[in-house]
C-alpha positions as CSV (number, residue, x, y, z in Angstrom):
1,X,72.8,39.0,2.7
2,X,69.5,38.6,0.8
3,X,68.4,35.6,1.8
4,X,64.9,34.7,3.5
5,X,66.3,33.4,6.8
6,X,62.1,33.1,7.9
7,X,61.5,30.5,4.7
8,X,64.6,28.9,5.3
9,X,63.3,27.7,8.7
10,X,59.8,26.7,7.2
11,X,60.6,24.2,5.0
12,X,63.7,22.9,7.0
13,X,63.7,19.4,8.5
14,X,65.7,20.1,11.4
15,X,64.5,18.5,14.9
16,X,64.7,22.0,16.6
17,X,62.6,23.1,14.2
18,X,60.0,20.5,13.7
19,X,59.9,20.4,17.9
20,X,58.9,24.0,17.4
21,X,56.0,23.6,15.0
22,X,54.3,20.9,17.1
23,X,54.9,23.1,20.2
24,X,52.9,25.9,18.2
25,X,50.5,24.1,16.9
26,X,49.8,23.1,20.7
27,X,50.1,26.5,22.0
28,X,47.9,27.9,19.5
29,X,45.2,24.9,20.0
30,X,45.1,26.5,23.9
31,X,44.6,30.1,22.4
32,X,48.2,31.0,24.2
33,X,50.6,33.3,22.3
34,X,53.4,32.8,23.8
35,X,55.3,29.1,23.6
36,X,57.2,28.2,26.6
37,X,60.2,25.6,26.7
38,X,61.7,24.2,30.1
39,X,64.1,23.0,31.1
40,X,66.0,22.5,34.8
41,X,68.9,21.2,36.5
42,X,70.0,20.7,40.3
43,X,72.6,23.1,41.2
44,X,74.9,20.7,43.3
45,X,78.5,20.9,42.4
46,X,79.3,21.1,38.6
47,X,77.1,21.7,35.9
48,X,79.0,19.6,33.6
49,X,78.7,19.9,29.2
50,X,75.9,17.1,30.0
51,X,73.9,18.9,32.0
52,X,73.4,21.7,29.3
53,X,72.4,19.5,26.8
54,X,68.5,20.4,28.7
55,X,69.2,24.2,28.4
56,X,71.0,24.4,24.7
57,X,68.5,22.3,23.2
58,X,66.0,24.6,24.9
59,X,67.6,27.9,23.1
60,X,67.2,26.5,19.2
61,X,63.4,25.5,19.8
62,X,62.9,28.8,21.0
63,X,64.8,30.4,18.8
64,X,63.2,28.4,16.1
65,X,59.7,28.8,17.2
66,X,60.6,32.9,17.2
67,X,61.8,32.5,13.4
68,X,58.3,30.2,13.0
69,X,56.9,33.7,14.0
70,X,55.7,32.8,17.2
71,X,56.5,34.4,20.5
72,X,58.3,32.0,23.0
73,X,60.7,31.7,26.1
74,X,62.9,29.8,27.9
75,X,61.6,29.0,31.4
76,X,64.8,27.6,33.7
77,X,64.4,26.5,37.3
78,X,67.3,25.3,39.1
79,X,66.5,22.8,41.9
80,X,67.0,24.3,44.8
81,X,64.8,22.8,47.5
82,X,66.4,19.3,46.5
83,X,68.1,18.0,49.2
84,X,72.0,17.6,48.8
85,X,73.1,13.9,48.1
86,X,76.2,13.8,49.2
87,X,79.4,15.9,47.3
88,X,81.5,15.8,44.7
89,X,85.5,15.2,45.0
90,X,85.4,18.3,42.1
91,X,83.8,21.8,42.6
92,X,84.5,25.1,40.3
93,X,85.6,27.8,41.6
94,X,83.9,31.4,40.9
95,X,85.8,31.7,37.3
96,X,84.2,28.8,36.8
97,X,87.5,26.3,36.6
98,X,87.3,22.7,37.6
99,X,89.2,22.3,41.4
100,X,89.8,19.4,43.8
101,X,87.4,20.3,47.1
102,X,89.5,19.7,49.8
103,X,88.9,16.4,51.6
104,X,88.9,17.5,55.1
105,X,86.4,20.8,53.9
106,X,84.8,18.2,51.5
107,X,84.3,15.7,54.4
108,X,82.7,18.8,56.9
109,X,80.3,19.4,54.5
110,X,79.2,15.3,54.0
111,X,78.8,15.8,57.8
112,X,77.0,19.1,58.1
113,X,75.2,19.6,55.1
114,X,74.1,15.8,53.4
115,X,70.5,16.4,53.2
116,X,70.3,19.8,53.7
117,X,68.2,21.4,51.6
118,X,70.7,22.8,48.6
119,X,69.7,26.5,49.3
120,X,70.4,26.4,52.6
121,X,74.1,25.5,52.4
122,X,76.2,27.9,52.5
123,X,79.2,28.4,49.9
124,X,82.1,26.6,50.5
125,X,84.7,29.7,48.3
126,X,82.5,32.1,50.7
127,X,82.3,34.3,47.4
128,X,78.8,33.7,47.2
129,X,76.1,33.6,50.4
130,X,74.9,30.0,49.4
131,X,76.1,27.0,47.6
132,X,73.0,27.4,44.8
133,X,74.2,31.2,44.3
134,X,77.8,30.0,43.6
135,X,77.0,27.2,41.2
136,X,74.4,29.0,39.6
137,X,76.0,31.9,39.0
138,X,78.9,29.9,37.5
139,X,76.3,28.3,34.8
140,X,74.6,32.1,34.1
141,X,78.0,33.4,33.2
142,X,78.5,30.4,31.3
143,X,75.5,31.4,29.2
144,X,76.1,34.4,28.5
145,X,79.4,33.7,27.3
146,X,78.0,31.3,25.0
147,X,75.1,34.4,23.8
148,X,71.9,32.5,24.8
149,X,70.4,35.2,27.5
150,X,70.6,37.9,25.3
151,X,69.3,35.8,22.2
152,X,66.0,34.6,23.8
153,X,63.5,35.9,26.3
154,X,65.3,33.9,29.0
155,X,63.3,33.2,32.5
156,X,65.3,32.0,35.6
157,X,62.9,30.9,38.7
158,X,63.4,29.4,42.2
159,X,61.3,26.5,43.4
160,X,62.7,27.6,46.8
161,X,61.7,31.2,46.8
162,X,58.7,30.0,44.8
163,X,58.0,27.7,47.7
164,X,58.8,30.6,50.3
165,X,56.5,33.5,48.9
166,X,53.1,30.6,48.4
167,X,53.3,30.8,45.0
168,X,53.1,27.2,45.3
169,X,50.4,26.9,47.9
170,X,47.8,25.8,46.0
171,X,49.6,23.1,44.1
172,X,51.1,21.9,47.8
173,X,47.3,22.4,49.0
174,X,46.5,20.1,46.4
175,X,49.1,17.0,47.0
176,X,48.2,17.3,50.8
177,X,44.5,17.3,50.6
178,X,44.2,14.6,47.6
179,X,46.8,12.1,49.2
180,X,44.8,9.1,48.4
181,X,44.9,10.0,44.7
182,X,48.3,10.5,45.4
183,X,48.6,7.1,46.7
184,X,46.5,5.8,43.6
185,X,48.9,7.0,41.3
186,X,51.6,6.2,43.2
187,X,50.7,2.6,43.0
188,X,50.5,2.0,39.9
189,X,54.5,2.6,39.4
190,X,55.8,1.8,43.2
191,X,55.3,-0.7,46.0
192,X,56.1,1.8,49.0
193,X,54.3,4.7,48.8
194,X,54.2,7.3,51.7
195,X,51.6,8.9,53.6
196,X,52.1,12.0,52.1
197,X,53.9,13.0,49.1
198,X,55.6,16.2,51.0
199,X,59.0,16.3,52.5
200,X,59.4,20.0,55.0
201,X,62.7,21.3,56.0
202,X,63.5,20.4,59.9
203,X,63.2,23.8,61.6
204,X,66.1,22.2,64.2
205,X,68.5,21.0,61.4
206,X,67.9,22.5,57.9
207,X,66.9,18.5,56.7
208,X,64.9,18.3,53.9
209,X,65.9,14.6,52.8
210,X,65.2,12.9,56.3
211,X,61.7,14.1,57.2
212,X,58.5,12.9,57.3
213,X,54.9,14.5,57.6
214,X,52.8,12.8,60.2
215,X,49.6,15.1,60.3
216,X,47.9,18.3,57.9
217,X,45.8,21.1,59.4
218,X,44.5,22.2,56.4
219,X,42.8,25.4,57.7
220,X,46.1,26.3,59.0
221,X,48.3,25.4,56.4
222,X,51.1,23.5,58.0
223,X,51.9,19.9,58.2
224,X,53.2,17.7,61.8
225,X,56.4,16.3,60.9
226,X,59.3,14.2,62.3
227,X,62.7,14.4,61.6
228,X,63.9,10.5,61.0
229,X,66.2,9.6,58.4
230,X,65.8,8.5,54.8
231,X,68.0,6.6,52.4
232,X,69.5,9.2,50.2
233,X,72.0,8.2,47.2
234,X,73.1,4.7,48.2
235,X,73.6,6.0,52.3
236,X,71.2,6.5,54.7
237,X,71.3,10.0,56.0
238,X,69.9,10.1,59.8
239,X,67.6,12.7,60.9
240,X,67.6,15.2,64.1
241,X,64.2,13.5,65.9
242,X,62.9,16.8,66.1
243,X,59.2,16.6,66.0
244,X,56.8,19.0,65.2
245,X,54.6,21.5,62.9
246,X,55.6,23.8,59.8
247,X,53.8,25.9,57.2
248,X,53.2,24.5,54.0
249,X,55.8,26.5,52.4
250,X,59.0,25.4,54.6
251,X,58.9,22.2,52.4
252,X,58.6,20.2,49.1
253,X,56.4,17.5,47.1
254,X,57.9,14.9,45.6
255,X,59.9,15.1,42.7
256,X,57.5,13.4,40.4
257,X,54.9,15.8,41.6
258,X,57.1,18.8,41.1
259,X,57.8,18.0,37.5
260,X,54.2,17.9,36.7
261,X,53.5,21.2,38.9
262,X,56.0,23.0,37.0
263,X,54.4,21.9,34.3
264,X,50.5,23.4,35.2
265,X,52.4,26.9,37.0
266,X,54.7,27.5,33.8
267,X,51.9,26.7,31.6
268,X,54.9,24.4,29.8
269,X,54.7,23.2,25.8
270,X,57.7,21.7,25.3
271,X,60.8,19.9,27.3
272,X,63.6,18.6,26.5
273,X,65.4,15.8,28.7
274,X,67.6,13.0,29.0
275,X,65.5,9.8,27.5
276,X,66.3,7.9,31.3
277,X,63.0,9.8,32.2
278,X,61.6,9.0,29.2
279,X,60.5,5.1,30.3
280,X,60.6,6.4,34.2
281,X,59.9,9.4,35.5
282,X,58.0,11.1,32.3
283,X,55.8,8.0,32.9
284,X,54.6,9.0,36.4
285,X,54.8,12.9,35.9
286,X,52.1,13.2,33.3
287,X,49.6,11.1,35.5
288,X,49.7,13.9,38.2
289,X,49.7,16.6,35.7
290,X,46.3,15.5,34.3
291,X,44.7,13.6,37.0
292,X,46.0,16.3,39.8
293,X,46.4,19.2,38.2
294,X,44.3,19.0,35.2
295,X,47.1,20.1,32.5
296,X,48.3,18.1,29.3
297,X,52.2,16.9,29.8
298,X,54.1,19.1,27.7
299,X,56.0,17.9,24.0
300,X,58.8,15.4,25.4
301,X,62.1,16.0,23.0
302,X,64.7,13.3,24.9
303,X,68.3,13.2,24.2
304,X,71.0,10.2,24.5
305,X,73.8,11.7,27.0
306,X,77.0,12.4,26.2
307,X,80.5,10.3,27.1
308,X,83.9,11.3,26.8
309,X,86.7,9.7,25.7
310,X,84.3,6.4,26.4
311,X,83.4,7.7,29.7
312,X,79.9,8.8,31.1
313,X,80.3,11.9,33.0
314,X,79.6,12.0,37.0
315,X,80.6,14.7,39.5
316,X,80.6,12.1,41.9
317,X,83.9,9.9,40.2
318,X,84.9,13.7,38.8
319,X,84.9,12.7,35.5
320,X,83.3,15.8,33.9
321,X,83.7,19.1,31.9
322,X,81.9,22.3,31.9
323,X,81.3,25.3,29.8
324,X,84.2,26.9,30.7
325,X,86.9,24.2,29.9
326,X,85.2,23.7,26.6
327,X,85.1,27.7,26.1
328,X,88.9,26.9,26.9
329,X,89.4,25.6,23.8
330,X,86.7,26.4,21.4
331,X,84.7,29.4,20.0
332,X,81.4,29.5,21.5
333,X,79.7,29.0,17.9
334,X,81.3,25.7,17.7
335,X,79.7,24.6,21.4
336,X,76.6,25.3,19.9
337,X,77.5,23.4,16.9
338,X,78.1,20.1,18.9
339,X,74.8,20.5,20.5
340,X,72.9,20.7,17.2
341,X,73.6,16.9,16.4
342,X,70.3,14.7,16.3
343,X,69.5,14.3,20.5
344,X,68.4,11.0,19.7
345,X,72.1,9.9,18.7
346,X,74.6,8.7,21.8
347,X,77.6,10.5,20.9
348,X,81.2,10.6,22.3
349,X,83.4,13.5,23.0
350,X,87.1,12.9,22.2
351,X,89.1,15.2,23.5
352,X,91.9,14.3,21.8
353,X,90.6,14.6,18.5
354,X,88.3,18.3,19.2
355,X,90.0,19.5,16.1
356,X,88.2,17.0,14.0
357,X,84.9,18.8,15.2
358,X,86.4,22.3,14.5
359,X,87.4,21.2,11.1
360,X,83.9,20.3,10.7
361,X,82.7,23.5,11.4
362,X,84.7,25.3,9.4
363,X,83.7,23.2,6.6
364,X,80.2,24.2,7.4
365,X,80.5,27.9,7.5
366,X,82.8,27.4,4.3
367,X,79.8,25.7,2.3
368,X,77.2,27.9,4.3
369,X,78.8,31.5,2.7
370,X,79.2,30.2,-0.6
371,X,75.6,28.9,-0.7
372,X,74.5,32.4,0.5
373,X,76.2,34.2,-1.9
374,X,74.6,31.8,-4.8
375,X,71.4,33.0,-3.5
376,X,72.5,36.4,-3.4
377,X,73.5,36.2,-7.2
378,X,70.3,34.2,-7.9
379,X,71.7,31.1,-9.0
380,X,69.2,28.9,-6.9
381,X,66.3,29.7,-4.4
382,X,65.7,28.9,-1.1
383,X,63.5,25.7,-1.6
384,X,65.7,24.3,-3.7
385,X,68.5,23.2,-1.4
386,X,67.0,20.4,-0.2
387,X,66.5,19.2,-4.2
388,X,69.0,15.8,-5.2
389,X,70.8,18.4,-7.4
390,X,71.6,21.0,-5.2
391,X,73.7,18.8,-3.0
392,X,75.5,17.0,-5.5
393,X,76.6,21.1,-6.8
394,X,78.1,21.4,-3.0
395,X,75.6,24.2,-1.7
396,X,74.4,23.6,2.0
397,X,70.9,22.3,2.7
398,X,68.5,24.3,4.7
399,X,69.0,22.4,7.7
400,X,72.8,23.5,7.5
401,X,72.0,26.9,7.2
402,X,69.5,26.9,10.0
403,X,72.7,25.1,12.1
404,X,75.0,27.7,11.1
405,X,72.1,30.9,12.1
406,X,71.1,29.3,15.4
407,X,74.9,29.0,16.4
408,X,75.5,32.5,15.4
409,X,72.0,33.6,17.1
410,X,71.3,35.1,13.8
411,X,74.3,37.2,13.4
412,X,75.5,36.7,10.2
413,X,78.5,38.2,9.2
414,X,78.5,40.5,6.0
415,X,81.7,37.7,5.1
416,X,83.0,34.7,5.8
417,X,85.0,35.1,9.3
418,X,89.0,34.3,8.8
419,X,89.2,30.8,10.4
420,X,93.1,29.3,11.1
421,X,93.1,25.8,10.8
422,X,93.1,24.7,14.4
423,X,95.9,22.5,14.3
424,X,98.1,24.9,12.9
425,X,96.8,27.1,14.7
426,X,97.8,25.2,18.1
427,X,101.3,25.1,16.5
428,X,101.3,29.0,16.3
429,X,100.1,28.9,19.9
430,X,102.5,27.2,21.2
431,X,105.7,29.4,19.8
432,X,104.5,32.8,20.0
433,X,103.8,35.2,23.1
434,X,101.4,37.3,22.5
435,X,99.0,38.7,20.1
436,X,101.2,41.1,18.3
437,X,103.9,37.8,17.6
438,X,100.7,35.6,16.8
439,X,99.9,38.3,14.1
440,X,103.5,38.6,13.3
441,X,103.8,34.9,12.5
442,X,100.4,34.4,10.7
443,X,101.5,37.1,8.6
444,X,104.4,35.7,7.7
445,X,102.6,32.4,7.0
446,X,100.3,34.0,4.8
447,X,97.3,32.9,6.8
448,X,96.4,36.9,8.3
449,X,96.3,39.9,5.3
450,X,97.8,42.9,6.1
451,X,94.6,45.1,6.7
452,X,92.9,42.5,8.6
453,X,90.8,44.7,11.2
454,X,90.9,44.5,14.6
455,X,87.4,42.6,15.3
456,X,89.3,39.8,13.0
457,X,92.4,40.3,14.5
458,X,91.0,39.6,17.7
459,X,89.2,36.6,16.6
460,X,92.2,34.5,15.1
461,X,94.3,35.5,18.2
462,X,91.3,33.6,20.4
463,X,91.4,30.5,18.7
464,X,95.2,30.5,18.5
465,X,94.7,30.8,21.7
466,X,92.4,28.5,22.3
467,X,93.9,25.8,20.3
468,X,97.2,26.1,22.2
469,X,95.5,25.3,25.4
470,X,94.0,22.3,23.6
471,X,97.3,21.1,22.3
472,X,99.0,21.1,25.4
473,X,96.1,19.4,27.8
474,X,94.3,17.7,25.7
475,X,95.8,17.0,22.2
476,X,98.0,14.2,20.4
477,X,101.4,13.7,21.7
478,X,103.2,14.9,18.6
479,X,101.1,18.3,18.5
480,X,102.4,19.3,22.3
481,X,105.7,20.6,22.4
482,X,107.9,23.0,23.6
483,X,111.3,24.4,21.6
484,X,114.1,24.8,23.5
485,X,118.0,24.5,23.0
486,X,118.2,22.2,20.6
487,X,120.7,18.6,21.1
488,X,123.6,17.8,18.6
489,X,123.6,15.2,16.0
490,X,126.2,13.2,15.1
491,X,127.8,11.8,12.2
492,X,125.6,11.1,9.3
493,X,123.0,12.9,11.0
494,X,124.4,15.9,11.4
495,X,125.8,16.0,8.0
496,X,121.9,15.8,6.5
497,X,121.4,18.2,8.8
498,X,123.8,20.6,6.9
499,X,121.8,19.5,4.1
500,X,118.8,20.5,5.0
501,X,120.0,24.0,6.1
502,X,121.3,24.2,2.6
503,X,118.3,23.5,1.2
504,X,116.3,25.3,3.4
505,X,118.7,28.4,2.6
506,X,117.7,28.5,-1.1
507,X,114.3,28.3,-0.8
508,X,112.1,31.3,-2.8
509,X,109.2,30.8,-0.6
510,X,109.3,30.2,3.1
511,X,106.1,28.3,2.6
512,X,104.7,25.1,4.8
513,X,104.7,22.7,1.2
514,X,107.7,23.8,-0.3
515,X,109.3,23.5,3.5
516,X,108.1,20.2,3.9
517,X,109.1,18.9,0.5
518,X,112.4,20.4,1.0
519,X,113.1,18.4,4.1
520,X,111.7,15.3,3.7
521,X,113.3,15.2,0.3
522,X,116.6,15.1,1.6
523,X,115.7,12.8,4.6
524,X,114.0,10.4,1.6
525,X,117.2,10.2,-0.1
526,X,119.9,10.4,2.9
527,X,117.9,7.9,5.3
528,X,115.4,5.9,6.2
529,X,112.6,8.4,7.4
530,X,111.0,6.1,10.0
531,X,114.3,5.8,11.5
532,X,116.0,9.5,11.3
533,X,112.4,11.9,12.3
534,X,112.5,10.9,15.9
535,X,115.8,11.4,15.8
536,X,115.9,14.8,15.0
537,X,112.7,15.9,16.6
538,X,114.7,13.9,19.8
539,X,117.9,16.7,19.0
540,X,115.1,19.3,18.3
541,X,112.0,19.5,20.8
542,X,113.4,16.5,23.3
543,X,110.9,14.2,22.2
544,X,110.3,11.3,19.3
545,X,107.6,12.9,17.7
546,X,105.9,16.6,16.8
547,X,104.5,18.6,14.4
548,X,105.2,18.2,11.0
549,X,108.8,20.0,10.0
550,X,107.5,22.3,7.4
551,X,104.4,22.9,9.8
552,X,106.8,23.8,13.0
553,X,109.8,26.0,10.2
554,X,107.1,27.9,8.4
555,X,105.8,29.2,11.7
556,X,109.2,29.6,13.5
557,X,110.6,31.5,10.5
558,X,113.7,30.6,8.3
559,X,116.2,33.2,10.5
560,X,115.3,30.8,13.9
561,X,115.0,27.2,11.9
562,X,118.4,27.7,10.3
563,X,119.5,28.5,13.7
564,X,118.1,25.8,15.4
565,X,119.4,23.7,12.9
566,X,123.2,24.9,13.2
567,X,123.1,24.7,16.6
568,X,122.3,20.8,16.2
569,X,125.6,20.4,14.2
């Protein structure tokens, strides 16, 4: 379409956006051409929908700044020297689905492995040669799934290896040598304050989280340590008592001090984060960065976390999603979509009620095509969506279409994609068997066209799909249900029954209104409504409640509704 997707992103005021401008204002201010966003996670268990707020977030400012005309990349670094602080009563398995770990397995690893450095602990599905491999190659695939590696210059780094090859010796040189500034700093924000700000791995058990350093030779680059025990996550975690020396690079700063080296190695502009480190650690990090390392803190962009239904997510209760359930049950366009909502803004996840946000989608991309076309046909200009006027006309503004082109990663279709509506299309879901009934049904409902191509095709099958999975885990009681032979009515009852099959019988169009009115017409005038549905849903699907009747007959076709319904009289 001919629309300037580049001016469209100018004059928008959408927080990706404007987090983009400052960051290349700043990168040009430091003669850099190339804009770097950063963002990291520990890889230890799940990485839940939470988690990839940091990434996601990452992805549109990037993307943005690339539409801004600015090179840029996405620098990820997975936390792998961290040590492990105990494990979750939920893992995922290598597809990626959410599984009990088994107590006694779960309880082996507590014993073995709780403060073991993460990338030393080996997988517990063996599919993998470490835990970090397993997780993290669960959260790539992810990713891609949802298009962001292939949309961006994406950039995945190791603090371990990072530490193991001495990239990091200098930085580590640094924090050893300069301890009393450490200390300074350190002071400022903490009562205890160690020695030195350097954790190594015990050679003897593979400890990262119970050592201490008790001695640096800095000509030979290697610290004297002790293997004690430290309080980690609410426990104490013991050590080995192994004393004794290691290089430099068989260890970790602090995590304070890490956040502001990655900061000076990546040369970072821009981070986004959850706003608990906004009034903690984003307080102490930037002292080190410009009083240790001599680099600016990059462009904070905080975010409010995410609940659902009410609840804050924690691997530790198992109380969490990932990717791959949500991918479950939505199209990975509308992922993105949540993810564009103001970070600023708490916001809750119901599951029951994901159509509402799939609705709201489609609503989008409805608006979005008919605002493109009206630029297409010159009605109005790019700058003039954001006018008083142009809203009150219905087009979409230009942060709506800068939404809608980030969640697409800038593939625009040459027409509006076919969308079902989800609930219905749960309903279809839920009846049919496979993709050639699905078309078969939507057909018949008048929802698919009869030269609908195969890339469509497969696109309404995956959120009939997808929506059928939703209905049945997650959705309102009256949308999961299952047909099966129905029960008999009796008296009155079954005689309205009758009635209804007459009706139904005569009907011109086998169509979800005229259905619908058909039935509930007769029920109206026969009974009282709130009385005789559960009723007949009860004879029906077993059950008080479902979807509505002309909803459930349009999609089961007349031949197999008057059938059911004859075999309730």
């Amino acid at each position: 379409m001919g629309v300037d997707w580049q001016k469209l992103f100018q004059i928008t005021p959408f927080w990706a956006v404007e987090a983009a401008r400052k960051g290349i204002e700043r990168a040009r201010s430091k003669g850099k051409k190339l804009l770097t966003v950063k963002c990291a996670n520990t890889p230890t268990g799940v990485l839940h929908i939470g988690n990839a707020n940091d990434l996601i977030r990452s992805y549109f400012i990037a993307k943005s700044a690339e539409m801004l005309g600015f090179r840029a990349r996405v620098v990820f670094t997975p936390d792998d020297r961290d040590p492990a602080r105990g494990f979750p009563p939920v893992i995922c398995d290598m597809k990626g689905d959410i599984v009990e770990f088994p107590q006694d397995l779960r309880k082996e690893f507590e014993e073995k492995y709780n403060g073991v450095c993460v990338a030393l602990i080996p997988d517990p599905f063996k599919c993998h040669t470490t835990w970090v491999e397993h997780f993290l190659s669960v959260y790539l695939a992810e990713l891609d799934a949802l298009g962001i590696r292939e949309a961006i210059k994406f950039e995945v780094y190791s603090p371990h290896l990072l530490y193991f090859h001495g990239e990091w010796d200098k930085y580590v040189e640094k924090v050893l040598k300069e301890k009393e500034k450490v200390k300074e700093i350190y002071r400022g924000f903490k009562q205890h304050v160690r020695e030195f700000a350097f954790s190594p791995i015990c050679e003897k058990c593979g400890r990262i989280g119970t050592t201490r350093v008790l001695e640096y030779d800095e000509k030979g680059k290697r610290v004297k340590y002790v293997c004690g025990g430290r309080h980690l996550k609410k426990r104490t975690v013991e050590g080995c008592g192994y004393e004794g020396w290691t290089s430099i690079r068989n260890g970790k700063v602090d995590w304070y001090i890490e956040w502001a080296l990655d900061w000076a190695y990546f040369d970072v502009d821009i981070e986004p984060f959850g706003k608990d480190h906004l009034g903690s650690s984003f307080r102490i990090s930037p002292r080190f960065a410009r009083e240790l390392f001599g680099v600016q803190e990059p462009i904070p962009v905080p975010y409010e976390f995410f609940t659902v239904d009410g609840k804050k997510m924690s691997g530790s209760r198992g109380n969490l999603y990932n990717i791959t359930e949500f991918l479950k049950m939505l199209e990975p366009e509308i992922i993105l979509y949540f993810y564009t909502k103001r970070p600023m803004t708490q916001r809750d996840i119901s599951l029951r009620n994901l159509n509402l946000l799939v609705d709201e989608w489609d609503a989008l991309e409805a608006k979005v095509f008919s605002t493109l076309e009206a630029i297409e046909r010159g009605e109005i200009k790019e700058e003039e969506l954001d006018r008083k006027e142009a809203a009150e006309k219905g087009y979409a503004s230009s942060q709506e279409l800068v939404i809608y082109y980030l969640c697409m990663h800038g593939k625009i279709p040459e027409k509006k994609p076919l969308r079902i509506p989800y609930n219905f299309a749960g309903v279809v879901g839920q009846v049919s068997k496979g993709a050639r009934e699905i078309r078969k049904i939507l057909m018949r409902t008048g929802h698919l066209p009869e030269d609908v191509g195969e890339k469509e095709l497969e696109r309404v099958v995956g959120r009939v799909r997808r929506a059928a999975y939703w209905a049945r885990k997650y959705g309102p009681e009256f949308l999961r249900f299952e047909v099966k032979r129905p029960g008999k009515m009796k008296g009155k009852d079954r005689e309205i029954v009758r009635e209804i099959m007459g009706r139904l019988e005569r009907l011109e169009r086998w169509e979800i209104e005229e259905i619908q009115t058909a039935v509930h017409s007769v029920i109206s005038s026969r009974a009282d409504p709130r009385e005789f549905y559960p009723r007949i849903y009860t004879a029906l699907l077993g059950k008080r409640c479902g979807p509505k009747l002309g909803t459930l007959f349009s999609v089961l076709g007349r031949e197999k509704t008057l059938e059911l319904l004859k075999a309730m009289c």
